[in-house]
C-alpha positions in Angstrom: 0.0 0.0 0.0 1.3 3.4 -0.7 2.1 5.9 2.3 -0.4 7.9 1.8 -2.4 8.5 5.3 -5.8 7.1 5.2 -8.3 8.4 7.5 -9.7 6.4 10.7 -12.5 5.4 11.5 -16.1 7.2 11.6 -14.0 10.7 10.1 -15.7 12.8 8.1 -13.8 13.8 5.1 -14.7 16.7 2.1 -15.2 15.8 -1.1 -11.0 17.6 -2.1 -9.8 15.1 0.6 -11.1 11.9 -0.2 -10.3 12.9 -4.4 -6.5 13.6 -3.3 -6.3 10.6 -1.4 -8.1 8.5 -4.6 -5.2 10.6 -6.5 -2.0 9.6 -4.6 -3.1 6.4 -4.3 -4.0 5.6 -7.6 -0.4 7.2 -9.1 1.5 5.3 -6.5 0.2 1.8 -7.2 0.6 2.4 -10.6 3.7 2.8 -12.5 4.2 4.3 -16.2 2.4 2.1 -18.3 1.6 1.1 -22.7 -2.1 1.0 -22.8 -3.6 0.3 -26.1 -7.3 1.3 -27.9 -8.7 3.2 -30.6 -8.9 7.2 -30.4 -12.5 8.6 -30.0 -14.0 11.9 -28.8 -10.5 13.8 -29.4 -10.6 17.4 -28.6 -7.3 20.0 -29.8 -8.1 22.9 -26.9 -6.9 26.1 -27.9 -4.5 26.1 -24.6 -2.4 22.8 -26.9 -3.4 20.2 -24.9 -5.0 17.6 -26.1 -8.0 15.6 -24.6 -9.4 12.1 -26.0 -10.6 8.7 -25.0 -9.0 5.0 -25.2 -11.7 2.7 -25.8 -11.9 -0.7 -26.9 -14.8 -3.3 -27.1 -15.3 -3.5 -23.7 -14.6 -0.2 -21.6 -12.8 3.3 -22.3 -11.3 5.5 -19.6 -10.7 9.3 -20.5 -7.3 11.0 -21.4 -5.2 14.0 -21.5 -1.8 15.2 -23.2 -0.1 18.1 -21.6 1.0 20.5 -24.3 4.9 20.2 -23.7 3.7 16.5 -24.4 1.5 17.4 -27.5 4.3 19.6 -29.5 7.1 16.5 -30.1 4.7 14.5 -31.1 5.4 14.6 -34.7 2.2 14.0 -36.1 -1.2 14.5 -35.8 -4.2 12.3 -33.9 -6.8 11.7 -35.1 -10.5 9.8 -34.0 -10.5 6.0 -34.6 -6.6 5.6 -35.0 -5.2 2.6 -32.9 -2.5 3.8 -30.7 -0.3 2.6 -27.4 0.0 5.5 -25.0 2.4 5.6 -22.4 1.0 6.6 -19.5 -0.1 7.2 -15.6 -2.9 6.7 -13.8 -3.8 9.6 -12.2 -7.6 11.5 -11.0 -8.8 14.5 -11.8 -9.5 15.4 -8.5 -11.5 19.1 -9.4 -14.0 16.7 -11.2 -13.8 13.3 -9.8 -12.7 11.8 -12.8 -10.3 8.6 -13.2 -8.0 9.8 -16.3 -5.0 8.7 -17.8 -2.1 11.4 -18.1 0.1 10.3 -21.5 3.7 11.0 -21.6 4.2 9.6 -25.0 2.0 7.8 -28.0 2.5 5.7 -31.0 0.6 3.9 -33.2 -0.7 0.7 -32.6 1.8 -2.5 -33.4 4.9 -0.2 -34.6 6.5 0.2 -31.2 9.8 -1.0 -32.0 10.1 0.9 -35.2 8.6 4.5 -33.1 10.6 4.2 -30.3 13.4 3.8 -32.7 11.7 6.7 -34.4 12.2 9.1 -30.8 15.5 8.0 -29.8 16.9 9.1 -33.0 14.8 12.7 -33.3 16.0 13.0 -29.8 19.2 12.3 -30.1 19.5 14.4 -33.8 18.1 17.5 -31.8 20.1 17.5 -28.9 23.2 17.4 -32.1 21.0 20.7 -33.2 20.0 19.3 -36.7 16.6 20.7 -36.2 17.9 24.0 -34.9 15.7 26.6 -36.9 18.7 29.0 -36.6 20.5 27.0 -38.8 17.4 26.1 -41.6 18.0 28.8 -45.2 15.6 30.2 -46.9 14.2 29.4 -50.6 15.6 31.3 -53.5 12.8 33.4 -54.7 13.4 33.1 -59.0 14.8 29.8 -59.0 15.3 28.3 -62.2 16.3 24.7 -62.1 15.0 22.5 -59.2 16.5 19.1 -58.2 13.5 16.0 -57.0 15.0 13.5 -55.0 12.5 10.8 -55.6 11.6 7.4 -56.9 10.9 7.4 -61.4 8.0 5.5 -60.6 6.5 7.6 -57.4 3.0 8.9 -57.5 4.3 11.5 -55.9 6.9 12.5 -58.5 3.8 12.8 -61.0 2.0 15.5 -58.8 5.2 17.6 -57.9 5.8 17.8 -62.3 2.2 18.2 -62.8 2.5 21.5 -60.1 5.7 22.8 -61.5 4.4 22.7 -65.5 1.5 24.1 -64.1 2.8 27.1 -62.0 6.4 27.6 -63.0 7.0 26.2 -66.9 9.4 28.2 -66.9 11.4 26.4 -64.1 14.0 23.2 -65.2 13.8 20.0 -63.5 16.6 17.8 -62.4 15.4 14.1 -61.5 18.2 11.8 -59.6 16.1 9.0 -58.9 16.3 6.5 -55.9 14.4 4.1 -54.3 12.0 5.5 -51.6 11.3 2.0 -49.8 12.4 -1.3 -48.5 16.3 -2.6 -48.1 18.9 -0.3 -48.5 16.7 2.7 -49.6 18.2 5.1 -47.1 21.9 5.1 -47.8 20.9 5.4 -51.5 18.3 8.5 -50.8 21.0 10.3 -48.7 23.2 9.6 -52.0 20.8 11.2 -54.6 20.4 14.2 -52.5 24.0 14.5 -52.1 24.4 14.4 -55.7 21.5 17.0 -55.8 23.4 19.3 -53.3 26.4 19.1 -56.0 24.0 20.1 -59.2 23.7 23.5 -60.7 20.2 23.5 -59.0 18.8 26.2 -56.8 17.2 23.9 -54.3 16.0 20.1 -53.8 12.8 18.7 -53.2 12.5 15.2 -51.6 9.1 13.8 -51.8 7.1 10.5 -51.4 3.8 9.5 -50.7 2.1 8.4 -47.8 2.0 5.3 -45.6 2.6 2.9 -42.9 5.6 4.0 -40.6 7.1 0.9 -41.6 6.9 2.3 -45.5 8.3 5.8 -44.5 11.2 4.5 -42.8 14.1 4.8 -45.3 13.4 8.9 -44.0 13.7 8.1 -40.6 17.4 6.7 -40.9 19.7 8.9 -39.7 22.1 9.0 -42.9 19.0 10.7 -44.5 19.0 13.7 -42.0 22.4 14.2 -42.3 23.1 14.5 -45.6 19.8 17.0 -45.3 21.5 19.0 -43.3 24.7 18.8 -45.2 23.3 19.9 -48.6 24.5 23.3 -49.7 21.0 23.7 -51.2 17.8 23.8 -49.5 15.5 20.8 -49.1 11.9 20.7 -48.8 11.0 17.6 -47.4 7.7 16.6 -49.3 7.1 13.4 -47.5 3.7 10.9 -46.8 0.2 13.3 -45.9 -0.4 16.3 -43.6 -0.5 13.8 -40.7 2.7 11.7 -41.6 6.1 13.3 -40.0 9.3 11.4 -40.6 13.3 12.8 -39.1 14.0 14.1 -42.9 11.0 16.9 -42.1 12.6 17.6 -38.7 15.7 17.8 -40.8 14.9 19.7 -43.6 14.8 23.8 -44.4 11.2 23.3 -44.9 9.1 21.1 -44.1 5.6 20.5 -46.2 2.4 18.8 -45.9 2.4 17.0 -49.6 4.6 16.5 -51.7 2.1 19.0 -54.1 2.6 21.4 -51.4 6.8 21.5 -51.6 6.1 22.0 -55.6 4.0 25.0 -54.4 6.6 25.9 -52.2 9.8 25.4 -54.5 8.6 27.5 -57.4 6.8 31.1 -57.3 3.5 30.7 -59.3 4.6 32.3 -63.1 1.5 34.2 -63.9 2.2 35.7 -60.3 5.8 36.5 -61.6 4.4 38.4 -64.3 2.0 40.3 -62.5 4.9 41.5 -60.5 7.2 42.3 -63.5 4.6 44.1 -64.9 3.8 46.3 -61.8 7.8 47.0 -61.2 8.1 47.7 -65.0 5.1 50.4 -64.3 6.5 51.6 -61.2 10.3 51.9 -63.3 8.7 53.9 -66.2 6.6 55.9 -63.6 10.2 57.0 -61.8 11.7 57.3 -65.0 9.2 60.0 -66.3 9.3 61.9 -63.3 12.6 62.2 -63.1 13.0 63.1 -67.2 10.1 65.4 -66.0 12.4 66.7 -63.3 16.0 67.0 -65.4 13.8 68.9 -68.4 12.5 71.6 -65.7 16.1 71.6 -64.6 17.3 72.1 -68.1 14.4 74.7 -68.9 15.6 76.6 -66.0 19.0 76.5 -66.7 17.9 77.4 -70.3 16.8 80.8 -69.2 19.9 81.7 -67.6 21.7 81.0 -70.2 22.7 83.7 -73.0 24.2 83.3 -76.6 27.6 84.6 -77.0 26.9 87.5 -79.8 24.5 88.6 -77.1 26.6 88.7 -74.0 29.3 90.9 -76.7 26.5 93.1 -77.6 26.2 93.8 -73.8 29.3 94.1 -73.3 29.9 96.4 -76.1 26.7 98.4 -74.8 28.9 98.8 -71.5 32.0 99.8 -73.1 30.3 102.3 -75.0 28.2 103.4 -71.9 31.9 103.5 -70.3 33.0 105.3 -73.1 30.7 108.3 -73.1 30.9 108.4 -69.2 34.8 109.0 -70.4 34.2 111.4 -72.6 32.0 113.3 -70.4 33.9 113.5 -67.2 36.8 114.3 -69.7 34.8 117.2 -70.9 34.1 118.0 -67.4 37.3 117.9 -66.1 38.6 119.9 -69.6 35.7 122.7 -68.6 36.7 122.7 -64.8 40.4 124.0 -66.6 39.7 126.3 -68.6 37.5 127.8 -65.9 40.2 127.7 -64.0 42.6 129.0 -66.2 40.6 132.5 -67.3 39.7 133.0 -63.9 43.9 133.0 -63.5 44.4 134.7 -66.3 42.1 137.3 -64.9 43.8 137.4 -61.7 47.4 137.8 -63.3 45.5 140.8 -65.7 44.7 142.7 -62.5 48.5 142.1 -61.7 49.9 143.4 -64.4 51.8 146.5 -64.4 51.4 147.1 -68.3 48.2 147.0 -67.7 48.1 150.4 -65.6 49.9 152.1 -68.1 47.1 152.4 -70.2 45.1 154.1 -67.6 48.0 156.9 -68.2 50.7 155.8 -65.9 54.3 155.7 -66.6 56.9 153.3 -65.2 60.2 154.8 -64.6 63.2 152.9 -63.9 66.8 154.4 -63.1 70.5 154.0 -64.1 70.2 150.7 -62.0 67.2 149.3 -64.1 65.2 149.6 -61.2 61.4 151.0 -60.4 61.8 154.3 -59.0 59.7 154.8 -56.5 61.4 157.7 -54.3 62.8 160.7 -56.0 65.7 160.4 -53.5 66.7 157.4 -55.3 68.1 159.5 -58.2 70.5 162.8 -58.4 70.9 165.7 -61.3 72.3 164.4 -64.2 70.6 160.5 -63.9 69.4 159.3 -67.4 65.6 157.8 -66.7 64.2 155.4 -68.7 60.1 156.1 -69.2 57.8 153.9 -70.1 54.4 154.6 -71.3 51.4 152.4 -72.7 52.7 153.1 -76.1 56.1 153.5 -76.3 59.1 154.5 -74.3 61.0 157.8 -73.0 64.6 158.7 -72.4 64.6 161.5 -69.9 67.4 163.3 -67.6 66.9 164.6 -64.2 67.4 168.2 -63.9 65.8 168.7 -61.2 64.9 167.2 -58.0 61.7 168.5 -56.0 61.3 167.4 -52.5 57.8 165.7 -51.8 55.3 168.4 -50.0 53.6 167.5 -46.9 50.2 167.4 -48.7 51.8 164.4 -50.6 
């Protein structure tokens, strides 16, 4: 018995009590278990976890997956699948219900091959092959695409049939390999290693659905790694939307179809041309704006600019204006002289002793050549020299009469 304390005797317990007690006992007695049964009444809550019954012919007990539990699943449940879930035995105490909580599930009768299946995606993503840092993105325009894929696949049929459809333009590149049974592994993680080494721009690997058993070749581990390896891009294109296989872990992307990585691998053409012909619009639109803008320039410019003869004419205009400016300041300046110079000449008139003669005066000058001014200056005898406004005397002095007082 487990160590839980059970009440005594005649204790009243509440209804949380006795459902915590039916809890711890009931996930102490049991361990982790495989329960098997078919899938009914499954419910996806919006939270991620997922809720469902195990039923087979006889009973069916209610179940829950926890979300962390839910999201490395690898594929999807669905109602009436047969399944083992791993699981314990627990109580729902809030509701009184009996419930199983599952740790892990597979599908019914491939145990071996999914438990394989986990310990390899486990131990591959601990390596970080499924890191997303590490996944590259699909060349936009490609124009050759590799197919890693068996000639004789259904699945080859639809991804061509998608590609002539949406992309014509688009060359394929087939290297065929077997997609199932013996030795189909080694040889897929061949062809795509050949693919990697094409002139392609990236590499779809794609198969059709099935059993886990017929999906296996993309669960061996040589498969993921020379995914992961490939200098192109893989889309892995492998089984239905439900199917997930260590190559989609693996892969840069990861589709539901193998349709779906054809819709992935090549942009749709008619798509393509609708967006060449709205860059080709929006190129003419920016190139007639800016011939718009560079002729306004060059109007603008074009105004500014003047022809030579005209630009001489102006400047012969100003040397001419400079010219007469010359001429008259010279004129000025040639006025301003002779302004000048009578206005002198008047001066030097009014200076002139000649010019008193003809008012009647006489200049006399002595032996010496000198003015006389003082008849002192002179005695008996002196010859004078007199000169009048119109001619000249030669005079003696006879006589010499002393200034009066009156004078």
């Amino acid at each position: 018995m487990p160590d839980t304390a059970l009440p005594v005797n005649n204790s009243v317990l509440s209804v949380s009590t006795l459902n915590r007690l039916v809890r711890d006992c009931l996930e102490s007695a049991f361990p982790l278990s495989w329960v098997g049964g078919e899938i009914s009444n499954l419910t996806y809550a919006a939270s991620g976890h997922v809720y469902f019954s195990l039923k087979d012919a006889g009973a069916q007990v209610r179940c829950v997956m926890w979300r962390s539990r839910a999201q490395t699943l690898g594929w999807r449940l669905e109602n009436g699948q047969k399944v083992e879930a791993r699981a314990l035995v627990s109580f729902y105490e809030p509701r009184g219900e009996f419930q199983l909580n599952i740790e892990a599930i597979r599908r019914a009768g491939q145990g071996d091959l999914f438990e394989r299946f986990l310990r390899l995606k486990a131990q591959l993503e601990a390596e970080g092959l499924f890191d997303p840092g590490r996944k590259r993105p699909l060349p936009s325009f490609p124009q050759r695409l590799a197919i890693v894929t068996s000639p004789q696949a259904a699945a080859l049929r639809d991804v061509l049939s998608t590609l002539h459809r949406r992309a014509p333009h688009v060359a394929i590149s087939l290297f065929p390999t077997p997609v199932q049974g013996d030795g189909a592994g080694p040889r897929i993680a061949a062809a795509l290693a050949a693919a990697a080494a094409s002139d392609c721009a990236a590499i779809i690997l794609c198969r059709g659905g099935g059993s886990i058993e017929d999906l296996w070749a993309f669960n061996e581990e040589c498969v993921a790694r020379a995914i992961v390896a490939s200098r192109l891009p893989v889309i892995s294109g492998v089984g239905h939307e439900t199917d997930f296989t260590i190559a989609d872990f693996a892969a840069d992307h990861r589709a539901a179809t193998p349709t779906a990585a054809a819709e992935q691998a090549a942009p749709e053409r008619q798509q393509l041309l609708a967006l060449l012909a709205r860059q080709q619009q929006r190129l003419q639109q920016l190139g007639q704006r800016r011939l718009a803008d560079r002729q306004q320039a060059l109007d603008w410019l074009r105004s500014r600019l003047v022809h030579p003869a005209e630009r001489i004419e102006r400047q012969r205009q100003a040397i001419r204006e400079l010219a007469r400016r010359l001429q008259q300041a010279g004129q000025w300046q040639s006025t301003r002289r002779q302004m000048k110079l009578n206005a002198l000449n008047g001066s030097l008139k009014q200076l002139d002793p000649l010019a008193v003669l003809s008012r009647g005066y006489a200049l006399v000058t002595g032996p010496d050549g000198r003015a006389l001014r003082d008849g002192t200056s002179v005695s008996t005898g002196d010859n004078l020299d007199i000169r009048l406004a119109n001619g000249r005397l030669a005079a003696a002095v006879t006589q010499i009469v002393a200034p009066s007082q009156a004078d």
